[in-house]
Wavefront OBJ file of the C-alpha trace (Angstrom):
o trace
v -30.189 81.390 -38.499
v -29.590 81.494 -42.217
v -30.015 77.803 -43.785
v -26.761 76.516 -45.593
v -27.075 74.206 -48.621
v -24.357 73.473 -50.416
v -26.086 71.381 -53.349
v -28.032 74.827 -53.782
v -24.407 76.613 -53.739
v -25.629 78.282 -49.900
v -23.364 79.068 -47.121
v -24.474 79.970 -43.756
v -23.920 84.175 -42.960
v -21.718 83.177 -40.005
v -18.878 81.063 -41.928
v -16.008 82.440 -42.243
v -16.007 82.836 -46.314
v -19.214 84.437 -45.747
v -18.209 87.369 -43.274
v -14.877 87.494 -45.246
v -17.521 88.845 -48.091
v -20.062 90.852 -46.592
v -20.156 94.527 -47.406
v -18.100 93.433 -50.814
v -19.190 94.933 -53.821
v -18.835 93.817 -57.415
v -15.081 94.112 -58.520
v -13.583 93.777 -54.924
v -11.497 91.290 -53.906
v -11.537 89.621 -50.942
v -8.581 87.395 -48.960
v -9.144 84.323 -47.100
v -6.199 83.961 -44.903
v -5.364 80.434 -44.124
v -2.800 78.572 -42.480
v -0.282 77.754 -45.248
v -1.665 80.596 -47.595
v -3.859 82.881 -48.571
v -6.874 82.552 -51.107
v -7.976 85.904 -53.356
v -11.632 86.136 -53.882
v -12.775 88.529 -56.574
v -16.528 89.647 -56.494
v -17.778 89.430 -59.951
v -21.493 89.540 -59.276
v -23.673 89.533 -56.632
v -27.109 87.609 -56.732
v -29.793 87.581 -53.518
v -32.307 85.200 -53.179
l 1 2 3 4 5 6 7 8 9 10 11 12 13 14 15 16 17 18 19 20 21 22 23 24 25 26 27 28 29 30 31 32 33 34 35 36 37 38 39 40 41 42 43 44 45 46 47 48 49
């Protein structure tokens, strides 16, 4: 499993945020429904590594 480390700004592949953004490409946006509202993500870069 992918190692999450937030102090290194990491999130695990299999949280939520994370799925929510996979297959996102720069200048898509993304929404994280919640259960009072809704929060817009918009993909400005992409880094790996």
């Amino acid at each position: 499993m992918d190692e999450a480390d937030i102090t290194k700004g990491k999130i695990a592949f299999v949280a939520p945020v994370a799925r929510l953004l996979m297959e996102k490409k720069v200048g898509d946006e993304a929404i994280l429904k919640l259960a009072r509202d809704n929060r817009v993500f918009k993909i400005v870069a992409i880094a790996y590594g």
